[in-house]
N, C-alpha and C positions, 0 to 999 in steps of 0.2 A: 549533512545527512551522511551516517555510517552507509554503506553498500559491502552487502557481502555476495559473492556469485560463485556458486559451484555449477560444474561441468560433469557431467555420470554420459560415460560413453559418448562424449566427443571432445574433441581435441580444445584446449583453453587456448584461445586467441586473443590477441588485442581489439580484432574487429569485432569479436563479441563482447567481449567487455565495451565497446566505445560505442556497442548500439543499446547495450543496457543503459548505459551512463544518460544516452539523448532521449530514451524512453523514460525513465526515473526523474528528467530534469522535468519533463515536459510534465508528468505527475504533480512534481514539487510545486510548480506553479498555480496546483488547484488546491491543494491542502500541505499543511506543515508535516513532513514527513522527516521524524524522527530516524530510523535505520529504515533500510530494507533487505531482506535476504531474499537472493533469485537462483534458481537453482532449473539448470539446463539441462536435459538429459535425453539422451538416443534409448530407444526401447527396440533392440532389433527384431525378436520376437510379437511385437505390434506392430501396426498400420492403422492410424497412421503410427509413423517411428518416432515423431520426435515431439515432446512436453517439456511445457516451463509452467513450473511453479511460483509464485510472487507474494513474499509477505511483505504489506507496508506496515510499521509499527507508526503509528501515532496517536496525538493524545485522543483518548477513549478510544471505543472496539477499535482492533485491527482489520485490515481488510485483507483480504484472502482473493486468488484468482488459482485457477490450473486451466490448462488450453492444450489440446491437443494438434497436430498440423502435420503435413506431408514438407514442412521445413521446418526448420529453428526458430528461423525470422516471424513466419505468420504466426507458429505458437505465441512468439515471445509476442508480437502485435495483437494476438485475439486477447492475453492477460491481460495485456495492459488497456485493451478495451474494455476489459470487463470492469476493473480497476475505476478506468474512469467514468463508466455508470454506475457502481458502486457512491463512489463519492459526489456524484454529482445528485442521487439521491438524498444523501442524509444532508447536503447541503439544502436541497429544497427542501425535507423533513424541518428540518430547525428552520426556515423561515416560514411553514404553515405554524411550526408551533410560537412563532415570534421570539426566540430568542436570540441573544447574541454573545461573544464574548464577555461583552462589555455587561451586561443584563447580570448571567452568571458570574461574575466576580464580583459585582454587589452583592449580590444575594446568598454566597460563601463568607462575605466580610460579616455582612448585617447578623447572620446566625453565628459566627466564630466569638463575633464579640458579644452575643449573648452566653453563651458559655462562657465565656473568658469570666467571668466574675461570680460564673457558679464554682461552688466545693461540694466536693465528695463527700 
């Protein structure tokens, strides 16, 4: 998994990088997560002051979160809560609709190689 993390009005640390890292791991473990980009930012002129943004790319829609918080930490915790009921949705989605990986790549082969022997 790529990870990118920008900081807007606070200071870049390793602490915040190494709690991004244990939040994104613990993501990774429910869905394949191709990159993600998280972006930190202090708003001193709001209250609360501080937002994180979270995009995970993976296969099909992305998912998206923003979280506001009177710290970093809860922000950067209420996205990635959001994140994980995001995903824990479309995961139950696709099991009322009964599919699977495994379902969808049959059903990509079985149509490919009906084309495969049409001409233009």
């Amino acid at each position: 998994m790529k990870t990118s993390l920008r900081c807007l009005g606070v200071h870049a640390q390793a602490a915040w990088n190494r709690l991004v890292q244990e939040q994104l791991s613990f993501l990774q473990k429910l869905t394949n997560i191709e990159s993600a980009q998280v972006v930190l930012e202090r708003q001193r002129e709001d209250t609360p002051a501080f937002r994180a943004h979270v995009v995970l790319v993976v296969p099909g829609p992305d998912f998206h979160a923003d979280a506001v918080d009177h710290t970093l930490a809860a922000a950067l915790h209420k996205a990635v809560e959001n994140l994980k009921g995001q995903i824990r949705v479309r995961q139950s989605n696709r099991r009322v609709r009964g599919k699977s990986n495994l379902q969808l790549g049959t059903i990509s082969r079985r149509w490919s190689s009906a084309f495969a022997g049409h001409r233009a």
